[in-house]
C-alpha positions in Angstrom: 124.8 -138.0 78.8 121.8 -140.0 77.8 119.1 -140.0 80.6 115.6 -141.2 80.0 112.8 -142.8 82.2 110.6 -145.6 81.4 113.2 -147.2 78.9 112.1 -150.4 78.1 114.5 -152.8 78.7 113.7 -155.1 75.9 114.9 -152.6 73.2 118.3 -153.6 75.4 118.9 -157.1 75.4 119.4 -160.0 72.5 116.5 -161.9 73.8 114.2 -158.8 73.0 112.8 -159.6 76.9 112.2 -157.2 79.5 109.9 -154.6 81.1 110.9 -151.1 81.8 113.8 -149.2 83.7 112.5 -145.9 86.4 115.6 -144.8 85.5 117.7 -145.1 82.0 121.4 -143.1 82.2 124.4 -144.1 79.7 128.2 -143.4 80.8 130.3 -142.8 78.1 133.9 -142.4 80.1 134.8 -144.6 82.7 135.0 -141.9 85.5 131.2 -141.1 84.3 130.3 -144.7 85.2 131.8 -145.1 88.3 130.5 -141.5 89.6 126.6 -142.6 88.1 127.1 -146.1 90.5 128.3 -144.1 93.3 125.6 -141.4 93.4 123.1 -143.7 92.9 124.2 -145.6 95.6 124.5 -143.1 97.8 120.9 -142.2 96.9 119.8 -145.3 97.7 118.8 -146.5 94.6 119.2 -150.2 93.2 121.4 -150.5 90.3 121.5 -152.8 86.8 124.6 -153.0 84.9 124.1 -153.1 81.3 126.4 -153.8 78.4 124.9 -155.7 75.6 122.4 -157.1 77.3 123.5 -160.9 75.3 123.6 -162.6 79.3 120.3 -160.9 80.8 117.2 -161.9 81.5 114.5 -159.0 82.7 111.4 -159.8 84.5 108.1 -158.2 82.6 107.6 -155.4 85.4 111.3 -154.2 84.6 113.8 -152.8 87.1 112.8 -150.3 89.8 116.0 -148.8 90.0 118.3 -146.6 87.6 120.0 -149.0 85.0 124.1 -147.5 84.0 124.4 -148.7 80.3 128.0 -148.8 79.9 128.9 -147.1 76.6 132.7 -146.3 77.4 134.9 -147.8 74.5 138.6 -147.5 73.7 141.5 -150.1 73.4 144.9 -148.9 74.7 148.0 -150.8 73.8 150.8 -150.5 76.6 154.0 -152.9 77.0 154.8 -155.3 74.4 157.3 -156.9 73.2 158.5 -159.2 70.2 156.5 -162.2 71.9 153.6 -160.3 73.1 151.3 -157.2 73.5 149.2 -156.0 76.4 146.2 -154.3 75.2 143.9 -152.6 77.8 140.0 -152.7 76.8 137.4 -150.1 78.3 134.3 -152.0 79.5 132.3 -151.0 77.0 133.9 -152.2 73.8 131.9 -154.3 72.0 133.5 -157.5 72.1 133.4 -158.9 68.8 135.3 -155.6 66.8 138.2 -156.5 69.4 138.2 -159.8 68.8 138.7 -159.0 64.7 141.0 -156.8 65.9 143.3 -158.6 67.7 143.4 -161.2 64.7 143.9 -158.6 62.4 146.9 -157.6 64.5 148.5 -161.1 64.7 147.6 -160.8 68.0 146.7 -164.6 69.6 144.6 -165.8 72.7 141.1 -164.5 71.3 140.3 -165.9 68.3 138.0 -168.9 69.3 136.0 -166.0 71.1 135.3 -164.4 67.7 131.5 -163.8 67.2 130.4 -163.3 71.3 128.1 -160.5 71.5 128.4 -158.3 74.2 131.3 -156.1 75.5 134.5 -156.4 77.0 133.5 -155.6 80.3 131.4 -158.9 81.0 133.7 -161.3 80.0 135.8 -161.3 83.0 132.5 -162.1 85.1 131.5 -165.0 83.2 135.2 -165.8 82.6 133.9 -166.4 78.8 135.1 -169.2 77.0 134.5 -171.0 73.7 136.0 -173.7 71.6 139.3 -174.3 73.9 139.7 -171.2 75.0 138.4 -169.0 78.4 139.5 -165.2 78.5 141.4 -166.2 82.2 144.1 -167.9 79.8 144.6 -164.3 78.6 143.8 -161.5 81.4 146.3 -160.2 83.6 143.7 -157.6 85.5 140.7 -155.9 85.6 140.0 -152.4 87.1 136.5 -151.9 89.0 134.6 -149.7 91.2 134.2 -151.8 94.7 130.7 -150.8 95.8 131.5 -152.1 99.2 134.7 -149.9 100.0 133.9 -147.4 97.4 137.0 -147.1 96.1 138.4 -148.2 92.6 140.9 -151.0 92.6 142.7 -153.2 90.1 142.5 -157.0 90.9 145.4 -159.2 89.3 144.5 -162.3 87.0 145.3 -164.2 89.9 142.9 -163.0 92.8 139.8 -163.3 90.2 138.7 -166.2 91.0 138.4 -167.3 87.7 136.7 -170.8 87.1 134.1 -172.3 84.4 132.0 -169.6 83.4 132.5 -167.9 87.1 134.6 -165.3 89.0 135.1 -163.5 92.0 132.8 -160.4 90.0 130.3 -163.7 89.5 130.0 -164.2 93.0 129.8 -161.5 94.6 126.9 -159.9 92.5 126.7 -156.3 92.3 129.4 -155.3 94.4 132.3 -154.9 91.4 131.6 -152.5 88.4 134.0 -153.3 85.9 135.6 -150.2 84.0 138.0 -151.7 82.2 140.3 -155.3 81.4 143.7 -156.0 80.3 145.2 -159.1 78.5 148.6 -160.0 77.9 148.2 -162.0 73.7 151.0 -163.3 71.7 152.4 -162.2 69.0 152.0 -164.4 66.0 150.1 -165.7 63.1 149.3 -169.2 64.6 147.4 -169.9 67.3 147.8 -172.1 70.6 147.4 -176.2 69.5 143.7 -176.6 69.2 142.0 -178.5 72.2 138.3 -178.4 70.6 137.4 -181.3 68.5 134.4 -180.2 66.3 137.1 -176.9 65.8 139.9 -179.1 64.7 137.6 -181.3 62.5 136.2 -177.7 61.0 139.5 -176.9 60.0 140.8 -179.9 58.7 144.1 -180.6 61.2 144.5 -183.0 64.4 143.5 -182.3 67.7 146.7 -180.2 69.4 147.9 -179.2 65.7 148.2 -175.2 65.0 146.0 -173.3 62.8 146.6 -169.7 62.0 144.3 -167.6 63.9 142.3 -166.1 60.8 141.9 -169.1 59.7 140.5 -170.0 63.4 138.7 -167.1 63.4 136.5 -167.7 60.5 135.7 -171.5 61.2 134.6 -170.6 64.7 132.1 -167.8 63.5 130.8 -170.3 60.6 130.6 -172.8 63.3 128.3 -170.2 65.7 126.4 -169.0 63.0 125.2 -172.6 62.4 123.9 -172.5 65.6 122.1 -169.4 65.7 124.6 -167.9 67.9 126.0 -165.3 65.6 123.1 -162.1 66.0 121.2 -162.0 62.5 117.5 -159.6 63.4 115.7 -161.5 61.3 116.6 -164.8 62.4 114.8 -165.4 65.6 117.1 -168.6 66.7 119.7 -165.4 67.3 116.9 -163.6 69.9 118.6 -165.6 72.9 120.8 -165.5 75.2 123.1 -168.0 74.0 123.5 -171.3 76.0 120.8 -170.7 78.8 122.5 -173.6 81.0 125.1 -174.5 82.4 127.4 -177.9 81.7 127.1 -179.0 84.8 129.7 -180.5 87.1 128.8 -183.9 88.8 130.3 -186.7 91.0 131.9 -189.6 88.8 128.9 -192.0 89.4 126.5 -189.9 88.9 127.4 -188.9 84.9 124.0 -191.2 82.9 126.0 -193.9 80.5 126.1 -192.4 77.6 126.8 -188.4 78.2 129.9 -186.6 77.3 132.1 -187.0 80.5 135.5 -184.5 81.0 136.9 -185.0 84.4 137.9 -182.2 86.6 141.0 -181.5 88.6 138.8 -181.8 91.8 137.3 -185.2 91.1 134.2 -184.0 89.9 132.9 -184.8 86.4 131.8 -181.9 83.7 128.9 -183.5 81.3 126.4 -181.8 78.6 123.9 -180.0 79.3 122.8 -180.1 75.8 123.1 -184.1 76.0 120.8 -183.8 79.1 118.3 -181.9 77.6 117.9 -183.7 74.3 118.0 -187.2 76.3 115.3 -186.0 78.1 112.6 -185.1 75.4 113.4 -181.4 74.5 114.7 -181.4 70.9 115.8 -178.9 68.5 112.2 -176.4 67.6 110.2 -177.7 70.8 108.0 -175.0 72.5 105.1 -173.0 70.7 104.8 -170.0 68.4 106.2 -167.5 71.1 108.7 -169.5 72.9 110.9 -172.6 71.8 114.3 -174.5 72.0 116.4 -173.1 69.4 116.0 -174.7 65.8 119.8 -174.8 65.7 121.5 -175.2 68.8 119.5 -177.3 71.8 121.0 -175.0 74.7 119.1 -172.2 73.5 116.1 -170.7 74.8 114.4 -168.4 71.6 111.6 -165.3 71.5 109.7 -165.7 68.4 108.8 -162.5 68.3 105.5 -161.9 70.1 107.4 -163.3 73.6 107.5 -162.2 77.6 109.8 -162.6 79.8 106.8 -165.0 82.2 106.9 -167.5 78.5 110.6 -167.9 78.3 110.8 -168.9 82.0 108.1 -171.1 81.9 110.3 -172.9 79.3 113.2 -173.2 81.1 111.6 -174.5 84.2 110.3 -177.1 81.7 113.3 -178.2 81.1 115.2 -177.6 84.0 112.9 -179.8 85.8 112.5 -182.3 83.5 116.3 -183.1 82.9 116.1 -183.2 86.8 113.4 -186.1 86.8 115.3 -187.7 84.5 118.9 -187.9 85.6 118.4 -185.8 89.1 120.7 -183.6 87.9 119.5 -180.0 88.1 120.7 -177.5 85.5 121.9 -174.1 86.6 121.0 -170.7 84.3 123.7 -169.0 82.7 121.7 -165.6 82.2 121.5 -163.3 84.6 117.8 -163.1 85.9 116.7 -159.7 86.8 113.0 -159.4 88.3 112.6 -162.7 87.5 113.6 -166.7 88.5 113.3 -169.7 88.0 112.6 -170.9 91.3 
């Protein structure tokens, strides 16, 4: 087991951001990172999750506390059957090597999520989703370590509160460790009919045609590496944390003529938060020499090499408030924020 004191955090997370950890322990089984949660619990010590660190934002002076990287990996096919497969990931398998697996097997419900860093334990809290699809279309359940009744439980697709780019793991921060999540994919070369127009128009067929899923696969990573959200080390547009806001969710009335508007089962309106920030004056390559709005993709928010954690959120409350001036709309963070906020 790795332990180690003072590990800077930066060396941990895609934005390169982050001061150090008192305490640095990795768990390579699942058992081992429920027991390392536990015992520092019961010491009394806070506690950071980390996976890949592509959704975290740390604060300069670091975390005070003992951070678990979760290093557990394996995938476990159980039932399946000629229409489908249920394939149980350990939280730490990096996400993108199942994703290329799953295609690879002719196995469907994934392949729009191809080129998300991170691992497969985090996607259930975010409830990722890309290009048509969210990981909630696919999961059937996830098993955690509840903090609260220390206990390990399995929750059922249906009792995770799954929404847009939340959970029940989302909100209720810290209390679920997730050890491991299992999805029920189709069998079959073709994927579900596309929903995702710049996807369709990528691949050449109509909007709710079929494509087959390698095919998918590859237009949706040449689509993220476009913009910058395929990791490349020596492009800096890929030291982010991929879309730092939100699309927000708005009464009817209050969506500004013009924006992207999807309506929402409960009356509400989703619009752009890349619309929102471009319409109000923060462009593609705006910032400085440490900081700046990705050169590539507008939701963004990139380390040019020489950044902190203090210049990155002095950026984003730039634009957070000035998209609020502008439409009185106020943009929520998709990162987590450790040690640090925007407030």
């Amino acid at each position: 087991m790795l332990r180690r004191a003072a590990e800077p955090l930066a060396a941990w997370t895609t934005l390169r951001l982050g001061g150090p950890a008192a305490n640095f322990v990795e768990a390579a089984s699942r058992s081992e990172l429920y027991d390392l949660v536990s015992a520092a619990d019961q010491a009394g010590q806070p506690v950071l999750l980390l996976g890949g660190g592509s959704n975290l934002l740390v604060g300069d002076v670091g975390f005070d506390g003992t951070v678990v990287r979760v290093a557990t990996a394996g995938v476990h096919v159980g039932a399946e059957d000629r229409s489908s497969v249920e394939v149980t990931v350990e939280a730490g398998e990096s996400w993108e090597p199942f994703v290329d697996r799953a295609v690879e097997a002719g196995w469907s419900g994934v392949e729009t999520l191809a080129g998300i860093p991170g691992t497969a334990g985090a996607v259930p809290v975010q409830n990722v989703g890309a290009y048509g699809q969210e990981v909630s279309d696919t999961i059937t359940s996830v098993h955690v370590y509840d903090r609260a009744q220390r206990r390990t439980r399995t929750f059922a697709a249906a009792d995770c509160g799954f929404g847009y780019r939340t959970s029940t793991f989302k909100q209720t921060p810290g209390r679920y460790v997730v050890g491991a999540v299992t999805f029920r994919l189709r069998r079959g070369r073709l994927g579900a009919p596309l929903t995702y127009g710049q996807l369709s128009d990528s691949l050449g067929v109509a909007l709710g045609a079929r494509a087959p899923i390698a095919a998918v696969s590859r237009a949706v990573l040449a689509l993220r590496r476009s913009k910058g959200m395929v990791l490349d080390e020596r492009d800096h547009d890929t030291w982010s944390a991929g879309s730092f806001f939100t699309n927000p969710f708005v009464p009817a009335h209050a969506v500004p003529p013009g924006a992207p508007a999807f309506p929402h089962s409960d009356g509400r309106v989703k619009t752009s938060a890349a619309w929102l920030v471009e319409q109000s004056g923060f462009s593609r390559g705006y910032g400085n020499d440490k900081v700046c709005v990705s050169t590539k993709h507008t939701l963004a928010l990139t380390n040019r090499g020489a950044a902190s954690t203090e210049d990155l959120v002095a950026l984003a409350k730039e634009i957070r408030d000035g998209v609020e001036q502008a439409f009185a709309i106020t943009l929520e963070p998709e990162p987590v924020l450790v040690g640090c906020s925007l407030d």
